[in-house]
C-alpha positions in Angstrom: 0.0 0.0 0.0 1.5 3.3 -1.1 1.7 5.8 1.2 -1.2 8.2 -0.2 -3.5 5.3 0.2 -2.2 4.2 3.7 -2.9 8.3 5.1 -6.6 8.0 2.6 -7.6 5.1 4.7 -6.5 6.3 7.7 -8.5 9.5 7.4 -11.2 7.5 6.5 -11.0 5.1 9.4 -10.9 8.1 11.6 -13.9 9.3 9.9 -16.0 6.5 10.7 -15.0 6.2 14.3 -15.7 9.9 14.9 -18.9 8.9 13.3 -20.1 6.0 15.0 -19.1 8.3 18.2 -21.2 11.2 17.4 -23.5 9.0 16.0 -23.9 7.1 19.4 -23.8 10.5 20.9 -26.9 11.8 18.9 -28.6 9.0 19.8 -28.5 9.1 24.1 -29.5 13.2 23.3 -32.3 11.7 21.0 -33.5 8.5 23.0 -33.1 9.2 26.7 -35.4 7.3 28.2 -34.2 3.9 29.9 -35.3 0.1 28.8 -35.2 -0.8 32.2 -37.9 -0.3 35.2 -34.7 -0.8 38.0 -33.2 2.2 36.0 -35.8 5.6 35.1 -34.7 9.1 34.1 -34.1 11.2 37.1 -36.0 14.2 37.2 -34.9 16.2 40.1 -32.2 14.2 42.7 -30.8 17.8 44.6 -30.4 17.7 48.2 -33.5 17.6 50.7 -37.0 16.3 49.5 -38.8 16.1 46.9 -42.3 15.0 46.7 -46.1 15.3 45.5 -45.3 15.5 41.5 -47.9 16.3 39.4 -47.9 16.6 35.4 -49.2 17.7 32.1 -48.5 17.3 28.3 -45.9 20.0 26.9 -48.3 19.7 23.7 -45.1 18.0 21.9 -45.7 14.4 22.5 -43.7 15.6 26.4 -44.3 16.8 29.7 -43.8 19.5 32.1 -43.8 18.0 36.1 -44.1 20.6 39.0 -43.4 19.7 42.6 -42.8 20.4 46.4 -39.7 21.1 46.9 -37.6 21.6 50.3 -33.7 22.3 49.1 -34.4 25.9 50.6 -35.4 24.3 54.1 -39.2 25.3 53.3 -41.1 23.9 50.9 -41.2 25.8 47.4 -42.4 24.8 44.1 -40.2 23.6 41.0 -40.8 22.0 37.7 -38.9 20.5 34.8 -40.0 19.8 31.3 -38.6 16.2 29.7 -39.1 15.9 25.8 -40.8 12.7 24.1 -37.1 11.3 24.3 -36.8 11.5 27.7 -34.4 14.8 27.5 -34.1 17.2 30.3 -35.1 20.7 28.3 -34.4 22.9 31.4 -32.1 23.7 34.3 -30.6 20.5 35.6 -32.6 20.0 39.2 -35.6 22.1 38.0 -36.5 26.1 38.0 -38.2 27.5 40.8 -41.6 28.4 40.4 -42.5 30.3 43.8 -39.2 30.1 46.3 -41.4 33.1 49.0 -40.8 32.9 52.0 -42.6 29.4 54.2 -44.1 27.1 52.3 -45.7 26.4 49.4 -47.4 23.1 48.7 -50.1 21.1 46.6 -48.9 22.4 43.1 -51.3 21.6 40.5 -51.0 22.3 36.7 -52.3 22.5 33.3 -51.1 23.1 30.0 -50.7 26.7 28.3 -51.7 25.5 24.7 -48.2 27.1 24.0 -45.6 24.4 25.3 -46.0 26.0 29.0 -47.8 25.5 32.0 -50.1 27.4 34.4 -49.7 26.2 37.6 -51.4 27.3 41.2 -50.6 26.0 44.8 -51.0 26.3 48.5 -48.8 29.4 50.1 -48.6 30.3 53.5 -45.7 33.3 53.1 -48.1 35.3 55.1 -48.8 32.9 57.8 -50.4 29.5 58.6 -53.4 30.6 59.4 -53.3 32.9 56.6 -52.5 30.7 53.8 -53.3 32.0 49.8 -53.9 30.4 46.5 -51.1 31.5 43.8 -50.6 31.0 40.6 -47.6 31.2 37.9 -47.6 31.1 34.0 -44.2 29.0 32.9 -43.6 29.3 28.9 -42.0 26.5 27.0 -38.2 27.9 27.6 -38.6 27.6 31.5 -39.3 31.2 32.2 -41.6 32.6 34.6 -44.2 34.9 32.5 -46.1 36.3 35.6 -45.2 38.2 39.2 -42.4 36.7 40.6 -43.4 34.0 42.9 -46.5 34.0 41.5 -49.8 36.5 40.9 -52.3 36.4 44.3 -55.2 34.8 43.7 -56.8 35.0 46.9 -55.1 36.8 50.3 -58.8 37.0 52.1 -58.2 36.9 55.9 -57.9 33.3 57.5 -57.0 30.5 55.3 -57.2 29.4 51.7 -56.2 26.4 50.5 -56.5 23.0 48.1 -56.8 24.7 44.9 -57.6 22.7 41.8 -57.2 24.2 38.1 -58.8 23.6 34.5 -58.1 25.2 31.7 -60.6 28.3 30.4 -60.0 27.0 26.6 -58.4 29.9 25.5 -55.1 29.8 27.3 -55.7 30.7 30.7 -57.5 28.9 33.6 -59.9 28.8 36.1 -59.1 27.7 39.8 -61.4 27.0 42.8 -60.5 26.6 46.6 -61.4 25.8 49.5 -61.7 29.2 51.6 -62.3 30.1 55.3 -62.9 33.6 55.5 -66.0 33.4 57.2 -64.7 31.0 59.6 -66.8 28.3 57.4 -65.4 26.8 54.9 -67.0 27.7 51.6 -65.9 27.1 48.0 -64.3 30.6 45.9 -63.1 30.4 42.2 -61.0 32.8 40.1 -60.1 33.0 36.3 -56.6 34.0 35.2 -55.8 34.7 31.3 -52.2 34.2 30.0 -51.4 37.1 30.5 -51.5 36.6 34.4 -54.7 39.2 34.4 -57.2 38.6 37.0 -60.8 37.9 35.3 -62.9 37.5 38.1 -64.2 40.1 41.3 -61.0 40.4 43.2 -60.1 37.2 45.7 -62.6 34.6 43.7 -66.3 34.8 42.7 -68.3 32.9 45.8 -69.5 28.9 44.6 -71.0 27.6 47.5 -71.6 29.2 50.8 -74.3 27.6 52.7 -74.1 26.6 56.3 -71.4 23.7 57.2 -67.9 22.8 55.8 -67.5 22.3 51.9 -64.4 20.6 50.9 -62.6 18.3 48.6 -63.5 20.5 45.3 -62.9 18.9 42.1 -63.1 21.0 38.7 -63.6 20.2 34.9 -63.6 23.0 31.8 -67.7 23.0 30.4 -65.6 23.3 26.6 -67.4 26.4 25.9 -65.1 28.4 28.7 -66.6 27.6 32.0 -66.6 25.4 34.3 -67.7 22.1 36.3 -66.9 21.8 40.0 -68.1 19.1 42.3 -67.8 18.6 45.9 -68.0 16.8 49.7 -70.8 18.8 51.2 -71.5 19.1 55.1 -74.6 21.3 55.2 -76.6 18.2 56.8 -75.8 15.9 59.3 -73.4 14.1 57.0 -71.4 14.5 53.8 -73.4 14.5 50.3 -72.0 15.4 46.9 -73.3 18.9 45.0 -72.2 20.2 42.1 -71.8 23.9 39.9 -71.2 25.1 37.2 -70.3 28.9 36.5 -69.6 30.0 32.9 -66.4 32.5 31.4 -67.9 35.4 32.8 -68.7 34.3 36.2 -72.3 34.0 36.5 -73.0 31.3 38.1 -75.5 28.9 35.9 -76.6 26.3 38.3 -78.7 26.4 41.6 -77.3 29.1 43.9 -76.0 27.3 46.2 -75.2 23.9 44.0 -77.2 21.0 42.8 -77.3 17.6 44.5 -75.4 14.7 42.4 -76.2 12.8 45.9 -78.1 12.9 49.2 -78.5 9.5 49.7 -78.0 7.9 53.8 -74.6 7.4 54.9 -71.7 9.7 53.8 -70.6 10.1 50.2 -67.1 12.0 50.0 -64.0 11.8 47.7 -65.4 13.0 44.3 -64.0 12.9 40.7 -65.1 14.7 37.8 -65.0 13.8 33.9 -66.7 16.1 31.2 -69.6 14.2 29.3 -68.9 15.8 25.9 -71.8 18.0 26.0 -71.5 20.7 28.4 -72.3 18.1 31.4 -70.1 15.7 33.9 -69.3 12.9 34.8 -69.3 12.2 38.6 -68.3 10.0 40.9 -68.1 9.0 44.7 -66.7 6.8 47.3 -70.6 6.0 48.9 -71.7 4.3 52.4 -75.1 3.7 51.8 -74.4 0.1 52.2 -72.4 0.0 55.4 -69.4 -0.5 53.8 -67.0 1.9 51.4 -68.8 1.4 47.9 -68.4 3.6 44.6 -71.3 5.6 42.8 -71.7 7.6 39.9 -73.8 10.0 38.5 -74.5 12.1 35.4 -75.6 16.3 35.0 -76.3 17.6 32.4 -75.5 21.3 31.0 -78.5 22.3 33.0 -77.5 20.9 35.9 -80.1 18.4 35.6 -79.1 14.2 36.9 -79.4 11.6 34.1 -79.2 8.8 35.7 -80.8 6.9 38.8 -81.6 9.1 42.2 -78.2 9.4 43.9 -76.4 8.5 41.6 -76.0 4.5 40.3 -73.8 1.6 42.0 -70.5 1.1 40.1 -69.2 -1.2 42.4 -71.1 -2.5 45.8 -69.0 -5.4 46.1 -68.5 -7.0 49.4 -65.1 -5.4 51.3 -64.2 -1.7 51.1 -63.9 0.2 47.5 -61.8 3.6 48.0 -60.8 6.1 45.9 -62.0 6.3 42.8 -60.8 7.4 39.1 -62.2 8.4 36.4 -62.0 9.5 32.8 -64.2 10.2 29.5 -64.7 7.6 27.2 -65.3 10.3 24.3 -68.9 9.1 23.9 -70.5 10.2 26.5 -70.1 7.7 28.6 -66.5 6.9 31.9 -64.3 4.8 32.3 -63.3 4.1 36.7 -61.1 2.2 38.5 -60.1 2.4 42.4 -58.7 0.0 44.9 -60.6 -2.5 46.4 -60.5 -5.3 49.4 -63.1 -7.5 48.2 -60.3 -10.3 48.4 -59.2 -8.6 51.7 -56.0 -7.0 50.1 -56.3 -4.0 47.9 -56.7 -4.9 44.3 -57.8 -2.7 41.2 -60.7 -2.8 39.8 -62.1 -0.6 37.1 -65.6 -0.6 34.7 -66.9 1.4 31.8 -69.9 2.9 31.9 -71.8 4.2 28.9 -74.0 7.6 28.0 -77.1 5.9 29.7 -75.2 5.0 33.0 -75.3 0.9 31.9 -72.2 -0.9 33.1 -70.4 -2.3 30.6 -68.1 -4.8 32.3 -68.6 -7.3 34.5 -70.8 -6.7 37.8 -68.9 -4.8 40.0 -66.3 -4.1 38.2 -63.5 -6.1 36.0 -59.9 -7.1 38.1 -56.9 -5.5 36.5 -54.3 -6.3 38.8 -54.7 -9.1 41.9 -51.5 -9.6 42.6 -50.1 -10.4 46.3 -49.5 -7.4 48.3 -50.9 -4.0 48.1 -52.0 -2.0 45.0 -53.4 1.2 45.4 -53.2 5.4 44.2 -54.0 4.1 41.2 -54.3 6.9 38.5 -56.1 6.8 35.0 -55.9 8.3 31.4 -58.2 7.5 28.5 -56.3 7.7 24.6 -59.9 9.2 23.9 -61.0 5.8 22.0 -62.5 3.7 24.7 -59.6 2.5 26.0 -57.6 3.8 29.2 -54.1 3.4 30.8 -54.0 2.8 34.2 -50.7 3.3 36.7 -50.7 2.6 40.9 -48.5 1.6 43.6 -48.1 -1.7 44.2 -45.7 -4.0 46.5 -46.3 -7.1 45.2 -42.5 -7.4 46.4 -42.2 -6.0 49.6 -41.7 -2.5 48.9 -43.7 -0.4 47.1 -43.0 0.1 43.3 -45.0 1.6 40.0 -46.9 -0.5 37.5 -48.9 0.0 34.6 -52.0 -1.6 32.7 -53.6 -0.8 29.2 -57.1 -2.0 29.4 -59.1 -2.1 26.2 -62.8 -0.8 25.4 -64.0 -4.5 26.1 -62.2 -4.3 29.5 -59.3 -6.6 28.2 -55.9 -6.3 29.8 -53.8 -5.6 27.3 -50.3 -5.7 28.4 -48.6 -8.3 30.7 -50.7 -10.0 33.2 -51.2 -7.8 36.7 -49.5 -5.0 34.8 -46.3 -3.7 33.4 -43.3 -2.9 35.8 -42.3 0.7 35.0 -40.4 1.2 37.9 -38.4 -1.8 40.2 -35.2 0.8 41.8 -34.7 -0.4 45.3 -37.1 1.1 48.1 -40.2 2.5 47.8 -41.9 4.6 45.2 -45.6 5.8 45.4 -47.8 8.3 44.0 -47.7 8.2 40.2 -48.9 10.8 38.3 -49.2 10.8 34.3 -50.0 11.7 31.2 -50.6 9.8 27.4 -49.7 11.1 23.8 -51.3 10.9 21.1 -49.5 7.5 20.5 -51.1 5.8 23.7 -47.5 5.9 25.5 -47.7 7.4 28.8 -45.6 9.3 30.5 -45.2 8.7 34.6 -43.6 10.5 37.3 -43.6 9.7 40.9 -41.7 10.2 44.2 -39.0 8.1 44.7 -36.8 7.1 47.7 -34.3 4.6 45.8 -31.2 6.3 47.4 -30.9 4.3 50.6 -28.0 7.0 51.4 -30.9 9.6 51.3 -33.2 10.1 53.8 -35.9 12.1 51.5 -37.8 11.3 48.2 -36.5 12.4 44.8 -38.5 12.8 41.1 -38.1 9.8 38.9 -39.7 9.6 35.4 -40.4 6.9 33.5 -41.7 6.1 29.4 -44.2 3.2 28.7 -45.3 2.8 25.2 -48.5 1.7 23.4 -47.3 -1.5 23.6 -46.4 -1.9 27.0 -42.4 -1.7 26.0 -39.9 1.0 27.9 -38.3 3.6 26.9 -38.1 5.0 22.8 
């Protein structure tokens, strides 16, 4: 070999190592996200805790995940956006969203419609028994768009707290609480545009304010730029669910002080709210009647008006204790629930689909989607908005607690392995999943996570799960 060609070969060996290397590069900045449930993508690992994530679609096939965070001593609120690939997109360990003084708590978020988030919490910088409800625009680059540490939404005397958020359909969102400054607590809601502009009479347009406690508030956008609230009420002897709705302008549409989705004996508490497709809900309840912890439904309409049996009808009266429910539209009018259940004396999940006219669909009382030994529970749902739903929970089927996933089908056909998918296996415990689908079917998961036995705290782990029930990209 002459020496032109020996120095033309070498170049071109070079050339395809360097490219194989960038090449291999490319792809661990274009497919992040790990094969392997003992591994996951950290999300936020920095000293101190971590905890309560919650999360939303970016609007490009991602997500943006806020949480309570205590590196500052106090709890403060951060978030991170990950891309489809599992890349970190902002600062490594997050960007503050509120670091005021004391803490701030319960984030909750929704998506800008512009690659951001809106997102509103629990603030006590003025005092325990003074706590707020904030609220901070975050744009797809990671910057704050509002007041830093957030624009007041309510600073009424005594405390306001638990806010939950929906988005107003055109880029802003409305946000109800629980509030106390009567002494009582009564249900308040504001409206915020993108622009961080306060809609609403100042410190939230009243929702309910009759005599005894109101409480656990749930909230779904009407689609025409209201809103849907549901929630535990105390003004008898025991807790029945009522329900509002209020429309863009604030007038409230309903009965003054709510309608009854159900009065029946016993107490009926934890609701959860779906839209119906047609300027209605979707409700449902854990329910006593029965002596035991059963889980009830119910249908209004735009009106305000219930569709379905007085009280609501029995999802699941099965013997045992049936506790928290889910739920989600099926896109025809109709939900699709799960929630933990001790029929078999452990906690197992269950879930049904039922249809427009309130008929279940499934088997009685509900079809088993995960039995395994051990304890499943916090299970969480999505629906890919064609029948079919993804479910994640908690589950310790080995001893500590770890994430798992199930896509169930229309028919109520587990799809993926049976009992689930393991999306997360690190060592210790992780609990509390929160997620999100594409428009692929994959979800995205995030949850606490305490795998760092050097640690003492939780961190943020996030995890991939396609269509198919396969890890990462």
């Amino acid at each position: 070999m002459n020496i032109i060609k020996k120095k033309t070969y070498v170049v071109l060996l070079y050339s395809i190592v360097g490219f194989l290397v960038l090449a291999n590069h490319l792809h661990a900045a274009i497919a992040a996200w790990s094969s392997y449930p003992q591994e996951n993508t950290p999300i936020c690992t920095v000293p101190e805790q971590q905890s309560s994530p919650q999360i939303t679609s970016d609007g490009a096939g991602g997500a943006i995940i806020a949480w309570e965070d205590r590196r500052n001593i106090h709890y403060d609120i951060f978030t991170q956006r990950i891309d489809a690939q599992g890349n970190i997109l902002w600062e490594k360990g997050g960007i503050p969203v509120c670091a005021a003084p004391e803490n701030q708590i319960k984030p909750r978020l929704i998506a800008d419609g512009a690659g951001g988030a809106i997102i509103t919490w629990h603030d006590i910088r003025n005092g325990t028994d003074n706590a707020d409800v904030y609220a901070q625009r975050i744009d797809a680059q990671g910057k704050p768009q509002w007041t830093l540490n957030g624009v007041t939404l309510c600073n009424e005397a005594n405390a306001q707290n638990s806010p939950i958020i929906t988005t107003d359909g055109a880029g802003g969102a409305i946000i109800i609480w629980q509030d106390y400054r009567t002494n009582y607590a009564d249900l308040y809601a504001q409206r915020i545009n993108n622009k961080g502009d306060i809609l609403w009479a100042n410190n939230g347009v009243l929702v309910c304010g009759v005599s005894g406690a109101q409480g656990n508030p749930v909230v779904i956008n009407d689609g025409v730029g209201g809103a849907i609230f549901a929630w535990q009420d105390f003004r008898r002897n025991y807790a029945d669910i009522y329900a509002q709705r209020i429309d863009g302008s604030s007038k409230i549409l309903w009965d003054k002080y709510g309608v009854p989705v159900s009065t029946a004996v016993g107490h009926e508490n934890f609701p959860v709210i779906t839209g119906n497709g047609a300027e209605g809900a979707i409700i449902a309840w854990v329910d006593t009647r029965n002596g035991n912890n059963d889980v009830y439904a119910q249908q209004m309409d735009g009106n305000g008006v219930a569709q379905w049996r007085e009280n609501g009808i029995p999802v699941c009266t099965s013997k045992g204790n049936q506790n928290l429910p889910v739920i989600a539209s099926d896109n025809a009018g109709g939900a699709l629930l799960a929630w933990w259940d001790m029929r078999s004396k452990e906690f197992d999940i269950y879930a049904q689909h039922v249809d427009l006219t309130g008929k279940p669909l499934w088997k009685d009382n509900g079809q088993a989607i995960c039995m395994e030994a051990g304890i499943q529970n916090y299970v969480t749902i999505a629906s890919d908005g064609h029948g079919n739903m993804v479910l994640v929970w908690d589950d310790n089927r080995d001893q500590s607690f770890d994430v798992y996933a199930q896509f169930v089908d229309a028919k109520g056909v587990s799809k993926w392995k049976n009992n689930g998918i393991a999306c997360c296996v690190a060592p210790d415990n992780q609990g509390y999943p929160s997620f999100i689908l594409d428009d692929k079917g994959a979800a995205i998961i995030t949850w606490q996570d305490c795998r760092d036995r050097d640690k003492s705290y939780w961190d943020i782990f996030a995890q991939k799960i396609n269509s198919d029930g396969s890890l990462g990209e």
